[in-house]
Structures are given as C-alpha cells and as structure tokens.
N, C-alpha and C positions, 0 to 999 in steps of 0.2 A: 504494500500500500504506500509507503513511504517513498518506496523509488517510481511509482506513478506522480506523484505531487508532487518531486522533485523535475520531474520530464516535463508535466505540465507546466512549472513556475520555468523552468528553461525553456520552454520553448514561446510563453504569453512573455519573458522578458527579449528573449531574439527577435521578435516579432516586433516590438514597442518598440525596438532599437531604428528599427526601419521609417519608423512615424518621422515628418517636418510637416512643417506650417510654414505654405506659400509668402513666398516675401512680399505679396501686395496683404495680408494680414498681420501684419504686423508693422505699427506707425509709430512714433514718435516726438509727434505735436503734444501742443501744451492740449489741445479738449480729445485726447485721445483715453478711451478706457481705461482706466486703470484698478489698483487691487481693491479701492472701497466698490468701483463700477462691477467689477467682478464678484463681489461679496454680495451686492444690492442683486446682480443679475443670479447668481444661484439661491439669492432666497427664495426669488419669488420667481423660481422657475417653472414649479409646475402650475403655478398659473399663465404662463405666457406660454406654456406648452399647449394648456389647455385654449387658448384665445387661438392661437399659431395653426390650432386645424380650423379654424372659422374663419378666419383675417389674412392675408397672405402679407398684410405688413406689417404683422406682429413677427419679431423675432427673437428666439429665446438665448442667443448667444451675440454679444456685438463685435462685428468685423468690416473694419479692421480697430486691435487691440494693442495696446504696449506688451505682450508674449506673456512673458512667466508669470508676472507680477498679476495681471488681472486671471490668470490662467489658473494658479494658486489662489486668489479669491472667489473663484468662481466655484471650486471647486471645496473650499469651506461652508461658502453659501448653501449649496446642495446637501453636505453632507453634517455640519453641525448645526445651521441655523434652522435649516430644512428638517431637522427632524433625529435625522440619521443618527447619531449617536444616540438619541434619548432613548428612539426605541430601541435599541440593542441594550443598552444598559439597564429598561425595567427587568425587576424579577421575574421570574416565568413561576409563578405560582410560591407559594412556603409552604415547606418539609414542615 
C-alpha cells in the first residue's frame, strides 16, 4: 500500500512539474491582483462559480494576476476562509 502512494505522490509531483502560466497572465502594474485580490477571490469562490454558469462575465479567477502572491491567496481563500479547514477539523462524533 505504501509503495502505491509513494508512485502516486511521484508521479501527481512529475506531472505538476510540467504546469507554467502563460506570460500574458501574469502582470505587474500597480491595479494588478494581488494576494488580498487573491484571498477576496477564493472566499467567495463558490459563489462566483455559482453566478459563472449563468453570467458569462462573471469570473471566478482574475487574469491577468501578479503569479504566486495572488496564487497563494487564492488558494487560502478557498481552503481556510472557504471553509476547508473547519470542516476537516470538526469531531466526527464522541467515543
């Protein structure tokens, strides 16, 4: 079992290795996105996911962004503002 999710976690990191982001998405202006725009945009993601299938100019990701910095907010937004940690940390019932 062990050497399965070792092959798996090698081969989802080989693969990740491969990932870039187009050089027209990523700017450098002073009103370009950054990691609060990032944080703001994964909170309230699955609402603008939810509008995004109604709206076609509703979008749930802004591009073009300043890279890592809003990339890394974006990506807190979703998973600690958004919820993500809370629920994995309730109890699952008491012994």
């Amino acid at each position: 079992m062990n050497k399965k999710i070792l092959a798996l976690a090698a081969v989802t990191l080989t693969l990740s290795a491969c990932a870039s982001q187009i050089d027209a998405g990523v700017a450098t202006g002073g009103d370009t996105p950054g990691f609060l725009w990032g944080l703001w945009h994964g909170f309230i993601f699955p609402f603008a996911w939810i509008g995004s299938l109604f709206d076609p100019d509703i979008a749930v990701y802004a591009v073009p962004n300043n890279g890592g910095w809003y990339d890394f907010g974006f990506f807190l937004g979703v998973t600690v503002l958004g919820g993500g940690s809370w629920f994995s940390s309730k109890k699952r019932g008491k012994k």
